[in-house]
PDB file of N, CA, C and O in Angstrom:
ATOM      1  N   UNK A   1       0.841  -1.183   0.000  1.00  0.00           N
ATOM      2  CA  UNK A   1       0.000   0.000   0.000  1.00  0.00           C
ATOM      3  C   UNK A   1       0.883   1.242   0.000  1.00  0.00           C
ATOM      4  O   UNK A   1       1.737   1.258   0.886  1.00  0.00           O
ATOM      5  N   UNK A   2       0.840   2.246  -0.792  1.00  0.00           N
ATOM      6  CA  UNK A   2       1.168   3.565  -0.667  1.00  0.00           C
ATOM      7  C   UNK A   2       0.466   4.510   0.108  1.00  0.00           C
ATOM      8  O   UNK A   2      -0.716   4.815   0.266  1.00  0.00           O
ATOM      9  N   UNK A   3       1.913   5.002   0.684  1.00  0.00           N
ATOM     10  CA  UNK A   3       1.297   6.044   1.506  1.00  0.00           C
ATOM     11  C   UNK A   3       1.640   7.904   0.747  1.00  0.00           C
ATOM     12  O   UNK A   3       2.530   8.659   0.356  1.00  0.00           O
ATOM     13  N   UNK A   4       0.030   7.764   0.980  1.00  0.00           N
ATOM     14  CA  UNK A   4      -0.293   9.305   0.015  1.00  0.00           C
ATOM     15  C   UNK A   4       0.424  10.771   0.664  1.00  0.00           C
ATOM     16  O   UNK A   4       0.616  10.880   1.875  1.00  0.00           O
ATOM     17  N   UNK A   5       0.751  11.765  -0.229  1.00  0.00           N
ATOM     18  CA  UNK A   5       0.780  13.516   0.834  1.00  0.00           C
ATOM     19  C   UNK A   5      -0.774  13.242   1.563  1.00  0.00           C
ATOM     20  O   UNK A   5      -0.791  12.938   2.756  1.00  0.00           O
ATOM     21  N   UNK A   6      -1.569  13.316   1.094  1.00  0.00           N
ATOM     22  CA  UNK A   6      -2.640  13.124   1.789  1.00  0.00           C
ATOM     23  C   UNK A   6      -3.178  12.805   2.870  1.00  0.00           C
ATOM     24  O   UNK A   6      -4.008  13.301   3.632  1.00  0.00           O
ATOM     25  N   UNK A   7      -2.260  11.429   2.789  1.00  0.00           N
ATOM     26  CA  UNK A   7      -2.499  10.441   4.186  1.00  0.00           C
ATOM     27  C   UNK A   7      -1.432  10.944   5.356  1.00  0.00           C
ATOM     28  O   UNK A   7      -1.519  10.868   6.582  1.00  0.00           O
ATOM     29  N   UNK A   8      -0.454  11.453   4.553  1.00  0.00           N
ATOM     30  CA  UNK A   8       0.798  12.390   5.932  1.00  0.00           C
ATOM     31  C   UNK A   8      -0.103  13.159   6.236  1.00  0.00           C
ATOM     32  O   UNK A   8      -0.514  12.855   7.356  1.00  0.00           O
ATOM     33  N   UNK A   9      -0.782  14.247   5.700  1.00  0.00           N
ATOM     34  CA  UNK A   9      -1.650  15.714   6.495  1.00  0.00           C
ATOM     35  C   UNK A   9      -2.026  15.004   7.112  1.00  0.00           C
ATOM     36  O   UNK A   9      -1.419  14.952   8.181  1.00  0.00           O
ATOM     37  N   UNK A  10      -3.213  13.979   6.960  1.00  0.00           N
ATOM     38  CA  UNK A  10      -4.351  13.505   8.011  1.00  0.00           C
ATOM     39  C   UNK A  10      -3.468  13.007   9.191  1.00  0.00           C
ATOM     40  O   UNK A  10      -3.391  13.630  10.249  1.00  0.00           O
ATOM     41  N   UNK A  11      -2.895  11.997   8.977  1.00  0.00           N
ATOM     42  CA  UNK A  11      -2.248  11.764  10.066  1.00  0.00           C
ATOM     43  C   UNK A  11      -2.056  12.820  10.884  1.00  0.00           C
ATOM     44  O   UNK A  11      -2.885  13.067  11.759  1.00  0.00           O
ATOM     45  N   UNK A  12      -0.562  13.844  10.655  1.00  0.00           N
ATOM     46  CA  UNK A  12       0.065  14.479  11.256  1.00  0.00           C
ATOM     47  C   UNK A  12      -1.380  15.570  12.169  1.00  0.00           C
ATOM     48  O   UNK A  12      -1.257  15.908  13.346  1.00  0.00           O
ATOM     49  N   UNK A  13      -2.500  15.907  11.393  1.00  0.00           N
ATOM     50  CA  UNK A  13      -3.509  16.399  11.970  1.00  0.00           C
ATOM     51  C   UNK A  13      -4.153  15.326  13.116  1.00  0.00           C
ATOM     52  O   UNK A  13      -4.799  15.605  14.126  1.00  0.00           O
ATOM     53  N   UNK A  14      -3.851  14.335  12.728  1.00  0.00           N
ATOM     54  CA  UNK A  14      -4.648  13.329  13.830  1.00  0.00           C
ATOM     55  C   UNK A  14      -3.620  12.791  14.918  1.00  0.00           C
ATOM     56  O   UNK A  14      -4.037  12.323  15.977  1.00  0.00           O
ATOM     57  N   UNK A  15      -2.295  12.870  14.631  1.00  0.00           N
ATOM     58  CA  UNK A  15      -1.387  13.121  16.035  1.00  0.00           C
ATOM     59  C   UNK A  15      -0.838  13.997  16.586  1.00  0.00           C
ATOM     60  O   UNK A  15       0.006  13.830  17.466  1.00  0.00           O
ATOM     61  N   UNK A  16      -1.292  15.263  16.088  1.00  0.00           N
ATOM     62  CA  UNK A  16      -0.931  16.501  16.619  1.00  0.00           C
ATOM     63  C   UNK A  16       0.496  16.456  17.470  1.00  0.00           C
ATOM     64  O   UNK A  16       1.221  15.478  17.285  1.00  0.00           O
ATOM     65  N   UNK A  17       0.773  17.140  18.084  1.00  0.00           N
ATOM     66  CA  UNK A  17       2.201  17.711  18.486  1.00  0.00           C
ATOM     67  C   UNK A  17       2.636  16.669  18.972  1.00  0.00           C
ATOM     68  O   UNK A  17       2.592  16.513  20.193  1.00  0.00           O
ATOM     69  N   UNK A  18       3.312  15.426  17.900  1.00  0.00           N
ATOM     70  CA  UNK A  18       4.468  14.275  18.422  1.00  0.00           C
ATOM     71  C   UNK A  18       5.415  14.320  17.535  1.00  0.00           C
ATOM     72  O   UNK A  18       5.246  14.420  16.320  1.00  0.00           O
ATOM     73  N   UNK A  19       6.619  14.238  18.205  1.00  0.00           N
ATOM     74  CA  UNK A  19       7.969  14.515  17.496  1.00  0.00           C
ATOM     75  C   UNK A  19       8.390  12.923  16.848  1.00  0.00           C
ATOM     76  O   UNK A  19       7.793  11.982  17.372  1.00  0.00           O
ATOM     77  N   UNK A  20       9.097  12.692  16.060  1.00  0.00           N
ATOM     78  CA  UNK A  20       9.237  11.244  15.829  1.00  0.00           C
ATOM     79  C   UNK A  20      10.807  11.730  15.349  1.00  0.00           C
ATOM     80  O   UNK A  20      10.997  12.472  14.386  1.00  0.00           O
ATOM     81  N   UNK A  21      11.948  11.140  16.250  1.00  0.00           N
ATOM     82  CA  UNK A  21      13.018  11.083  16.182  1.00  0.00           C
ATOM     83  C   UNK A  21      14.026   9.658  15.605  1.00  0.00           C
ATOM     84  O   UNK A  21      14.209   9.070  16.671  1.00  0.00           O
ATOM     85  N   UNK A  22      14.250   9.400  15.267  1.00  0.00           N
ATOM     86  CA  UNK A  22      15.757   8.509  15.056  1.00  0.00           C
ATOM     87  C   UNK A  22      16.949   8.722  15.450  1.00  0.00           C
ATOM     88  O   UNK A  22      17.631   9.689  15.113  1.00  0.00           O
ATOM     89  N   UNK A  23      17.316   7.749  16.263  1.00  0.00           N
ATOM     90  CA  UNK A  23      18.507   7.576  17.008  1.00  0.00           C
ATOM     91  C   UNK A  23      19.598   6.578  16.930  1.00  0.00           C
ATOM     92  O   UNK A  23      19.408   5.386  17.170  1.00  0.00           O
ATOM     93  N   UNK A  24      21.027   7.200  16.506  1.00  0.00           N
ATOM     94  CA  UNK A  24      21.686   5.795  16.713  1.00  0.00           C
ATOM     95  C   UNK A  24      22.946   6.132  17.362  1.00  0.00           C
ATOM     96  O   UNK A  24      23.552   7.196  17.233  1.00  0.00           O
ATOM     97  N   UNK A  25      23.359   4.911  18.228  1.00  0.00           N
ATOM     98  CA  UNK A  25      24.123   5.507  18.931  1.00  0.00           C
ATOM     99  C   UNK A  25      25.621   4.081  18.430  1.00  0.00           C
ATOM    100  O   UNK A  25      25.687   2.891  18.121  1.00  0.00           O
ATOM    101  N   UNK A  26      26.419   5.111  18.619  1.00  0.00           N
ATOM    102  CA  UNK A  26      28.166   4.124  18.189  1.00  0.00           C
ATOM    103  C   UNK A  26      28.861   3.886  19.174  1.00  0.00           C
ATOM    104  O   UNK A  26      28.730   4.380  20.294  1.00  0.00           O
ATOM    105  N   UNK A  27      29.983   2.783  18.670  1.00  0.00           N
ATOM    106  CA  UNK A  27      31.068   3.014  20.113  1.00  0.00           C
ATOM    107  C   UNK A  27      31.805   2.816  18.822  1.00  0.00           C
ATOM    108  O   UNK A  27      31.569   2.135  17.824  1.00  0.00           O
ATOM    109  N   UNK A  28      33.389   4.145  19.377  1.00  0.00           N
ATOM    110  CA  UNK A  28      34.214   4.006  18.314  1.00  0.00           C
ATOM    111  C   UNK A  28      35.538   3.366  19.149  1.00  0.00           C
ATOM    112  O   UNK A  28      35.887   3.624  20.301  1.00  0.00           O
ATOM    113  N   UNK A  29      36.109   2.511  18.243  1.00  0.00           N
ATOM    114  CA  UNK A  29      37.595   2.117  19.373  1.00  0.00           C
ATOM    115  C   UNK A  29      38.453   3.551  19.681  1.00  0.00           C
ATOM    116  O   UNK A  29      38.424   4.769  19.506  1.00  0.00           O
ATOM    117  N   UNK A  30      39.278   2.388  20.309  1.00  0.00           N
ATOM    118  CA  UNK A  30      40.342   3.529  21.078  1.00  0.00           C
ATOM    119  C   UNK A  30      41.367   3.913  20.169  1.00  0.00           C
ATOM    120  O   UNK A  30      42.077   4.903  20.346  1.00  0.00           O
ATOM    121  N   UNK A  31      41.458   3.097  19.143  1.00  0.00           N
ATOM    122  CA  UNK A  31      42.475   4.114  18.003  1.00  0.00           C
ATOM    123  C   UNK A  31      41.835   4.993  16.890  1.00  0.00           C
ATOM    124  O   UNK A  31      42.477   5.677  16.093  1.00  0.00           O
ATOM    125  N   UNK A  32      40.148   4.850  16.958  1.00  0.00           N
ATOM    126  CA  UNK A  32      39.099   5.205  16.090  1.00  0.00           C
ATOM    127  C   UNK A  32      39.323   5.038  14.814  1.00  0.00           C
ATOM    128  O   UNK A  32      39.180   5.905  13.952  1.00  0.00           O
ATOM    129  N   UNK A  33      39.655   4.002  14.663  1.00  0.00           N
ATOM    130  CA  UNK A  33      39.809   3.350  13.069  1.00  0.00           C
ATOM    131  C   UNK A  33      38.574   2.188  12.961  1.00  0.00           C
ATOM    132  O   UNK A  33      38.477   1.501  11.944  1.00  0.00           O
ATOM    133  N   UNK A  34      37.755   2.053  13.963  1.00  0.00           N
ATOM    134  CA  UNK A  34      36.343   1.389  13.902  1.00  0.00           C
ATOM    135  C   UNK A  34      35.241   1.605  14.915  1.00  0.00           C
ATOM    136  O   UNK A  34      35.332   2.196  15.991  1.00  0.00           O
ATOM    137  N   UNK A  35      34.136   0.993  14.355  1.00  0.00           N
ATOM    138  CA  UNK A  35      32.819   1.856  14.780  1.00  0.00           C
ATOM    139  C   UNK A  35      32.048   0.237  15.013  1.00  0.00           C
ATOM    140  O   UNK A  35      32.283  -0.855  14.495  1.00  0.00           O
ATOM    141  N   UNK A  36      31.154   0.638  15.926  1.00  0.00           N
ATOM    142  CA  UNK A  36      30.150  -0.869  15.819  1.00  0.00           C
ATOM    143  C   UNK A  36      28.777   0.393  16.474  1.00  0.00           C
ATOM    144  O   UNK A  36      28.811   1.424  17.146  1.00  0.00           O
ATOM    145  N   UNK A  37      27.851  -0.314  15.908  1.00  0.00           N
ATOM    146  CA  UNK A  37      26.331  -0.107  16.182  1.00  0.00           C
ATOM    147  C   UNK A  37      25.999  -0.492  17.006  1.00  0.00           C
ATOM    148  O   UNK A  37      25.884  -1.717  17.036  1.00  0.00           O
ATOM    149  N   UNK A  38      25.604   0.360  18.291  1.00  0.00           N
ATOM    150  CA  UNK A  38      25.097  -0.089  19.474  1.00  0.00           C
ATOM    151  C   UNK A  38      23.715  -0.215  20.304  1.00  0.00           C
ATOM    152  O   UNK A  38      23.224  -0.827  21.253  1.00  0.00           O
ATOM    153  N   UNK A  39      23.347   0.952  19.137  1.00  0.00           N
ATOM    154  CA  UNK A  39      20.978   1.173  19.717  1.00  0.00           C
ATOM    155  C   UNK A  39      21.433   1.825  18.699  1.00  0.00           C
ATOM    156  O   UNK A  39      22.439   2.418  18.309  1.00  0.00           O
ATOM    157  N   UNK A  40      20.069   1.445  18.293  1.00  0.00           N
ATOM    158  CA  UNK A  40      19.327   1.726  16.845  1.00  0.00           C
ATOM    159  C   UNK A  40      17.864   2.313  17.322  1.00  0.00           C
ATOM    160  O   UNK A  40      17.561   1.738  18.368  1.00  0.00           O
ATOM    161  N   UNK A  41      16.961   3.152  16.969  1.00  0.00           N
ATOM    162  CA  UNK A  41      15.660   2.996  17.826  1.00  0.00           C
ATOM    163  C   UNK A  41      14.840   4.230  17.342  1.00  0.00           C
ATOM    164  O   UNK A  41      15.274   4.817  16.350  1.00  0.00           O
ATOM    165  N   UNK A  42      13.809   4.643  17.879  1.00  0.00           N
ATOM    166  CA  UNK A  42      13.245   5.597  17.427  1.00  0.00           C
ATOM    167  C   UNK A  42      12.276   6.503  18.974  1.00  0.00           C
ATOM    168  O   UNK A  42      11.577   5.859  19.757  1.00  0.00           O
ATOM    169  N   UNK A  43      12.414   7.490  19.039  1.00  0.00           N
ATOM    170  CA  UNK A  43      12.177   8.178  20.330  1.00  0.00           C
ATOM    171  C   UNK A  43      10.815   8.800  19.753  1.00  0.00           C
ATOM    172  O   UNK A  43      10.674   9.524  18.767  1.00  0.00           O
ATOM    173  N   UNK A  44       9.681   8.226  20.806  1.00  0.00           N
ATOM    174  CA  UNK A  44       8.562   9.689  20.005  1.00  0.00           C
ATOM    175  C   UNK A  44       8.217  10.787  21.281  1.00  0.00           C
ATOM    176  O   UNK A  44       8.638  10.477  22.395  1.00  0.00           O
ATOM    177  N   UNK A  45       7.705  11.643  21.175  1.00  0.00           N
ATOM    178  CA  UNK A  45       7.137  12.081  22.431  1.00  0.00           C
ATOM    179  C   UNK A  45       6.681  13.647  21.913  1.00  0.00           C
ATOM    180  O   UNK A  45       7.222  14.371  21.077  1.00  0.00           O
ATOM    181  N   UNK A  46       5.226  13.918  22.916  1.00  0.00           N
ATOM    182  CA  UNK A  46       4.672  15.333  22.563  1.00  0.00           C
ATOM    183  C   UNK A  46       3.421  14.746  23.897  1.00  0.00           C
ATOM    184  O   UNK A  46       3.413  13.911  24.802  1.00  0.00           O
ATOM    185  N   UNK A  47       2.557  15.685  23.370  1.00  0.00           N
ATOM    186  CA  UNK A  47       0.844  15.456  23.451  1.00  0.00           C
ATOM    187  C   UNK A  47      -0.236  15.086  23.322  1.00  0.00           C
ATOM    188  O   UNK A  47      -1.002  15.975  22.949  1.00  0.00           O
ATOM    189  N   UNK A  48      -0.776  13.898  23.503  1.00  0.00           N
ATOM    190  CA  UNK A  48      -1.618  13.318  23.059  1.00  0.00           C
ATOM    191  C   UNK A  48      -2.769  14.578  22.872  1.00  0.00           C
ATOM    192  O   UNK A  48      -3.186  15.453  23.630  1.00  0.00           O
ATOM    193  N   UNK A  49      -2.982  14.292  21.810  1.00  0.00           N
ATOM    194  CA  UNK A  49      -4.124  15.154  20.887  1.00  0.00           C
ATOM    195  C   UNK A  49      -5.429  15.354  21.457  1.00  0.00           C
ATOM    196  O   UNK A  49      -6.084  16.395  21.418  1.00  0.00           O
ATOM    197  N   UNK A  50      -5.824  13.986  22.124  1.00  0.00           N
ATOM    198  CA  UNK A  50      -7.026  13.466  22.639  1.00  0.00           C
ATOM    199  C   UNK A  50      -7.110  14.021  24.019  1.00  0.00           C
ATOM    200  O   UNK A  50      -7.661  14.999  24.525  1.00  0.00           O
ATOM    201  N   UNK A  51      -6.267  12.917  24.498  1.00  0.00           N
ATOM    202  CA  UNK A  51      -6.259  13.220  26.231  1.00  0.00           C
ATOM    203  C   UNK A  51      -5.560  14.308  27.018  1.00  0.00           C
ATOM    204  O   UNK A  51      -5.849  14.417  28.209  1.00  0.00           O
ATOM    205  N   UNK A  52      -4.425  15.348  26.329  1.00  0.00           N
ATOM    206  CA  UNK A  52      -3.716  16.119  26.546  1.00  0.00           C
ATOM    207  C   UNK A  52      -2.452  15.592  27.344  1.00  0.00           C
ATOM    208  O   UNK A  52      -1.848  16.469  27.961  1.00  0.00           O
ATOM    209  N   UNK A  53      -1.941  14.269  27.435  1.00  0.00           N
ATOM    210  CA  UNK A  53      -1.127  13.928  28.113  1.00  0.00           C
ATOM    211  C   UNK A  53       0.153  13.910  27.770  1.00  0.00           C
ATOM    212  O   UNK A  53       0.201  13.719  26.555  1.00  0.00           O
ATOM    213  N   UNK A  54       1.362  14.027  28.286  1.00  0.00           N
ATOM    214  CA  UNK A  54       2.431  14.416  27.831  1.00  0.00           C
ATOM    215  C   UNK A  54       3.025  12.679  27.517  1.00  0.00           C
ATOM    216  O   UNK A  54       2.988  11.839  28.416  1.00  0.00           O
ATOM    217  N   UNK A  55       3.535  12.371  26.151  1.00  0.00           N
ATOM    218  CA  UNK A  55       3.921  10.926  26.376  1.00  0.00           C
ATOM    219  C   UNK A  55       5.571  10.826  25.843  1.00  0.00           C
ATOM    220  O   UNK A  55       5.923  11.712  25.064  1.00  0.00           O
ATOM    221  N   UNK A  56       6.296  10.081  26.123  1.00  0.00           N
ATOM    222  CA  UNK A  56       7.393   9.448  25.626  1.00  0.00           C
ATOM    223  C   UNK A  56       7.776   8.067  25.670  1.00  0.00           C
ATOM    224  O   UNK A  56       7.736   7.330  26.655  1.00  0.00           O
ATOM    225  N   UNK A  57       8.124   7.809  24.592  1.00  0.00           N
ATOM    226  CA  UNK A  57       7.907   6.170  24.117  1.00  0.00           C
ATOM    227  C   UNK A  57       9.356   6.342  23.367  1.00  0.00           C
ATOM    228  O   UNK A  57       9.675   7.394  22.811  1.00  0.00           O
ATOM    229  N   UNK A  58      10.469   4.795  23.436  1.00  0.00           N
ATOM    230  CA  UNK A  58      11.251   4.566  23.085  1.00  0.00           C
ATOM    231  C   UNK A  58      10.873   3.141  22.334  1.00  0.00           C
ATOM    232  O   UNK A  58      10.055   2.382  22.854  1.00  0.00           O
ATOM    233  N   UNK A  59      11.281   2.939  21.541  1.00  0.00           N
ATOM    234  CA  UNK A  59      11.186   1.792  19.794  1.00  0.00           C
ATOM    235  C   UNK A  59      12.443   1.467  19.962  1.00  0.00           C
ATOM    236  O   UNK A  59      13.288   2.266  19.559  1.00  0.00           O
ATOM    237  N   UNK A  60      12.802   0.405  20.503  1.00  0.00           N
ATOM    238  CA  UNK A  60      14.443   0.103  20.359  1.00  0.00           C
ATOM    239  C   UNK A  60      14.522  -1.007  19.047  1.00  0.00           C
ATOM    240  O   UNK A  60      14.010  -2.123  19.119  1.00  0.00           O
ATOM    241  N   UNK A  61      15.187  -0.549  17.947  1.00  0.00           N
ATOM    242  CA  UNK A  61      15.381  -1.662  17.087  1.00  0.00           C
ATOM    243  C   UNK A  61      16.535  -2.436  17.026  1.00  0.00           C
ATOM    244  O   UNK A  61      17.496  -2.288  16.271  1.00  0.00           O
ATOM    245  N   UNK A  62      16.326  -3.418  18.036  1.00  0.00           N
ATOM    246  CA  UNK A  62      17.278  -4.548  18.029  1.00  0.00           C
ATOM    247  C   UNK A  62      18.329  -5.662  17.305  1.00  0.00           C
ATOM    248  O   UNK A  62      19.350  -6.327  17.481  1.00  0.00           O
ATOM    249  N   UNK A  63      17.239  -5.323  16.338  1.00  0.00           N
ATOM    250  CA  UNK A  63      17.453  -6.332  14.936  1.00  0.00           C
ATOM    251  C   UNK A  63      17.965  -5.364  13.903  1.00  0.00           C
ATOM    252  O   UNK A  63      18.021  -5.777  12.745  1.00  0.00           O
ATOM    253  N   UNK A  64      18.371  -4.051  14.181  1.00  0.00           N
ATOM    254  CA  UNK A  64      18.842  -2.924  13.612  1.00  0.00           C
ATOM    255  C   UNK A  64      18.034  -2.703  11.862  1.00  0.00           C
ATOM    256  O   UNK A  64      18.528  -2.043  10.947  1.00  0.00           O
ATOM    257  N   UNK A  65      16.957  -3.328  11.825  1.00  0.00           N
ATOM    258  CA  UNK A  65      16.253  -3.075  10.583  1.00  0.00           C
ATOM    259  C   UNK A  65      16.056  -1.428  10.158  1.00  0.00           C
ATOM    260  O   UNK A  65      16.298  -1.056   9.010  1.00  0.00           O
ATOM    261  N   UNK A  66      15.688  -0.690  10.994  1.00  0.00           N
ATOM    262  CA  UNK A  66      15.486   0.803  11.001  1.00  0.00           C
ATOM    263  C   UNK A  66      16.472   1.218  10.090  1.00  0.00           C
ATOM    264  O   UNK A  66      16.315   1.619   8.937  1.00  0.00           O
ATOM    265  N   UNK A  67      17.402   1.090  10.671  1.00  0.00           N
ATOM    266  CA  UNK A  67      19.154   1.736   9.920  1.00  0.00           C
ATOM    267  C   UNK A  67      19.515   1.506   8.917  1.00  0.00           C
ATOM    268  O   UNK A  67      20.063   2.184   8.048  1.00  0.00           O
ATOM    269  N   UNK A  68      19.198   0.440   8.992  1.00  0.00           N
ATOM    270  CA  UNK A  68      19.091  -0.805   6.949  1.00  0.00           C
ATOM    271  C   UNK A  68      18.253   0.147   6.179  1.00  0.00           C
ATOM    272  O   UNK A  68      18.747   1.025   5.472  1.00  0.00           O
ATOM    273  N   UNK A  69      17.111  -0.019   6.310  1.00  0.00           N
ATOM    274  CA  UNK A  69      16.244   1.127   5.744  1.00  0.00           C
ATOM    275  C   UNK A  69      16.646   2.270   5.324  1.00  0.00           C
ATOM    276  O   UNK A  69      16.788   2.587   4.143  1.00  0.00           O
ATOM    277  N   UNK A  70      16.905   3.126   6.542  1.00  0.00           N
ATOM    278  CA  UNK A  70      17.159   4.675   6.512  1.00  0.00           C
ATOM    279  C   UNK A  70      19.079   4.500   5.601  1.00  0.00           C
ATOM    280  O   UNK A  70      19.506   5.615   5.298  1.00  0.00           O
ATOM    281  N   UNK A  71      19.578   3.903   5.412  1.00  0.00           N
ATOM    282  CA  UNK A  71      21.032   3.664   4.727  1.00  0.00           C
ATOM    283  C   UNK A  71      20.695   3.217   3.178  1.00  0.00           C
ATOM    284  O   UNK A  71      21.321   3.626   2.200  1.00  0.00           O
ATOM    285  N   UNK A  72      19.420   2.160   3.137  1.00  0.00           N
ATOM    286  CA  UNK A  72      19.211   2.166   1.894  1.00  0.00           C
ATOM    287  C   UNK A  72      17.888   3.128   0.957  1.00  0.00           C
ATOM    288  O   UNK A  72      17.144   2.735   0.059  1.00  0.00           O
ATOM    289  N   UNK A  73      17.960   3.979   1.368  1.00  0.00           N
ATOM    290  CA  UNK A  73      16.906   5.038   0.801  1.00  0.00           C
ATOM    291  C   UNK A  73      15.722   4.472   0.845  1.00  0.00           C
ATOM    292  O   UNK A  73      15.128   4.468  -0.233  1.00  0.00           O
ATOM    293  N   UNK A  74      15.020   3.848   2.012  1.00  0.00           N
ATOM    294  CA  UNK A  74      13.988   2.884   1.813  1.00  0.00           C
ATOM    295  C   UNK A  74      12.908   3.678   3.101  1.00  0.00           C
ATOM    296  O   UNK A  74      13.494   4.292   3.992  1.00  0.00           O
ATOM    297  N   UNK A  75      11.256   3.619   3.130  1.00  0.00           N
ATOM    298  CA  UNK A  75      10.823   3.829   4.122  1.00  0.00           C
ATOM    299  C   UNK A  75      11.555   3.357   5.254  1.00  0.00           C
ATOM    300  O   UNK A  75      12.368   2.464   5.018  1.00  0.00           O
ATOM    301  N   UNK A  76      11.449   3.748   6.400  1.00  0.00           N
ATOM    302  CA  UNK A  76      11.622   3.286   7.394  1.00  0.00           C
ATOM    303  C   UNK A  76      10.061   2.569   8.337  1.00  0.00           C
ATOM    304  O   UNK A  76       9.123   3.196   8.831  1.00  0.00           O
ATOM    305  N   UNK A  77      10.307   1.095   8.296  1.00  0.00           N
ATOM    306  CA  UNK A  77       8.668   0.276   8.794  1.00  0.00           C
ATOM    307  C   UNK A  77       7.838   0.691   9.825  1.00  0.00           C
ATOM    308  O   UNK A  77       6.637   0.450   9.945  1.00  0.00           O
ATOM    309  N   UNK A  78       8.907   1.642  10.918  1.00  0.00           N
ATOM    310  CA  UNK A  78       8.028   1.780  11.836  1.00  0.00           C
ATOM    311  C   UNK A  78       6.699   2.801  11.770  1.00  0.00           C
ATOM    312  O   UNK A  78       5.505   2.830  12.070  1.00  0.00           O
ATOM    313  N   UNK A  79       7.882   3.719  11.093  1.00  0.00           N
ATOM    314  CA  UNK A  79       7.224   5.184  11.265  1.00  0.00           C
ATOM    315  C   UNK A  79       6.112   5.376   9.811  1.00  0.00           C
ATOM    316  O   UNK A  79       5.122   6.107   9.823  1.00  0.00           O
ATOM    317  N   UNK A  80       6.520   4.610   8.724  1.00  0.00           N
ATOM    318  CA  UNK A  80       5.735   4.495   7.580  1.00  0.00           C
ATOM    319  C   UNK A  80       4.359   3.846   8.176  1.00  0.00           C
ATOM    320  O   UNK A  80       3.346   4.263   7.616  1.00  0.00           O
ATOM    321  N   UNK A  81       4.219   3.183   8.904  1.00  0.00           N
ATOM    322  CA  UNK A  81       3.003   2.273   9.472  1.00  0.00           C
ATOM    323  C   UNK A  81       2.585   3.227  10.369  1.00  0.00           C
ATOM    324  O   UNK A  81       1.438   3.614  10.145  1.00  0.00           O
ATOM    325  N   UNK A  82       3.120   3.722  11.287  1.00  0.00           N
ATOM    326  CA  UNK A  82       2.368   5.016  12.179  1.00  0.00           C
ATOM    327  C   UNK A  82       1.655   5.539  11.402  1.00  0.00           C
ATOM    328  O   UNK A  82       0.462   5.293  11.224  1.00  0.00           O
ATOM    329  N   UNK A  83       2.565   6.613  10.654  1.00  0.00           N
ATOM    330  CA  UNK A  83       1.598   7.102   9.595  1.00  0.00           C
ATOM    331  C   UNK A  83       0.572   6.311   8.628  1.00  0.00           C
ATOM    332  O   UNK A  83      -0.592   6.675   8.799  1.00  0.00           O
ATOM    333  N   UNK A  84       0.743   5.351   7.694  1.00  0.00           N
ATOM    334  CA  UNK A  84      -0.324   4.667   7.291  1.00  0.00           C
ATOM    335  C   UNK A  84      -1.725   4.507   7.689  1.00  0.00           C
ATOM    336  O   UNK A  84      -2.846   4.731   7.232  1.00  0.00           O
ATOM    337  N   UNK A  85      -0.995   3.861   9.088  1.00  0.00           N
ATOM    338  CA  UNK A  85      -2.707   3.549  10.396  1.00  0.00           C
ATOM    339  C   UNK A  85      -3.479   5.381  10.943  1.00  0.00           C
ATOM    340  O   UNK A  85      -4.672   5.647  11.089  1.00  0.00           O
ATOM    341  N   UNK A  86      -2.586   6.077  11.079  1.00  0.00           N
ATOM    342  CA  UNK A  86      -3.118   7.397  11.206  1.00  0.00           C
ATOM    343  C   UNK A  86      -3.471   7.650  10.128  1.00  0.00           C
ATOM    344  O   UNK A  86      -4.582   8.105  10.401  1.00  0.00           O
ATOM    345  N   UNK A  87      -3.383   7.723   8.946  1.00  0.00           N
ATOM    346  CA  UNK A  87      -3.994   8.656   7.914  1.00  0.00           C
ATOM    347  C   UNK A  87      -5.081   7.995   7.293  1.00  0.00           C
ATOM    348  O   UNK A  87      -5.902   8.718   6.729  1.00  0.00           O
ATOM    349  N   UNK A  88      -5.279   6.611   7.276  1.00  0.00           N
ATOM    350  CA  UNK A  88      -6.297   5.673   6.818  1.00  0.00           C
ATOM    351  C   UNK A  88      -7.481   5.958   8.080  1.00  0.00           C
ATOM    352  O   UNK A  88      -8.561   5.375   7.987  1.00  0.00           O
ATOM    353  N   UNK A  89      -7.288   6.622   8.923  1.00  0.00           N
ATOM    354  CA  UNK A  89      -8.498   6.570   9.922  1.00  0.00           C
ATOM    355  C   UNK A  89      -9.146   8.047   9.841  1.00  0.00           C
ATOM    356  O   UNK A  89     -10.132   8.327  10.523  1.00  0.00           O
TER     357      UNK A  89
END
């Protein structure tokens, strides 16, 4: 299924003030001639639209799929499906 400009407005109108971040965090060695991937994940947090409640939620991607994605010019699954399920409603 494609997700429409369309279906981003509605959404983003139907989750009102939530930030949707990506995060990754490294460890570089001690001569910094290498790097390894350590959290991969996605941070959201604002206002629930509805209830007015302040929320923050952490998405840890374990299986580092997120990064695969976002490295190969590809949606990223989580946040493409947030939006999807928000804008289809």
């Amino acid at each position: 299924m494609q997700l429409t400009s369309d279906m981003v407005k509605k959404a983003k109108q139907k989750l009102g003030d939530i930030a949707i971040t990506y995060e990754a965090q490294f460890a570089v060695s001690k001569d910094g001639k290498t790097f390894e991937l350590k959290y991969s994940g996605i941070k959201m947090s604002g206002t629930n639209k509805d209830t007015g409640k302040k929320m923050d939620q952490d998405i840890a991607d374990d299986n580092f799929l997120m990064i695969q994605h976002i490295y190969a010019n590809k949606p990223e699954p989580t946040t493409w499906g947030l939006l999807l399920s928000a804008g289809n409603q």
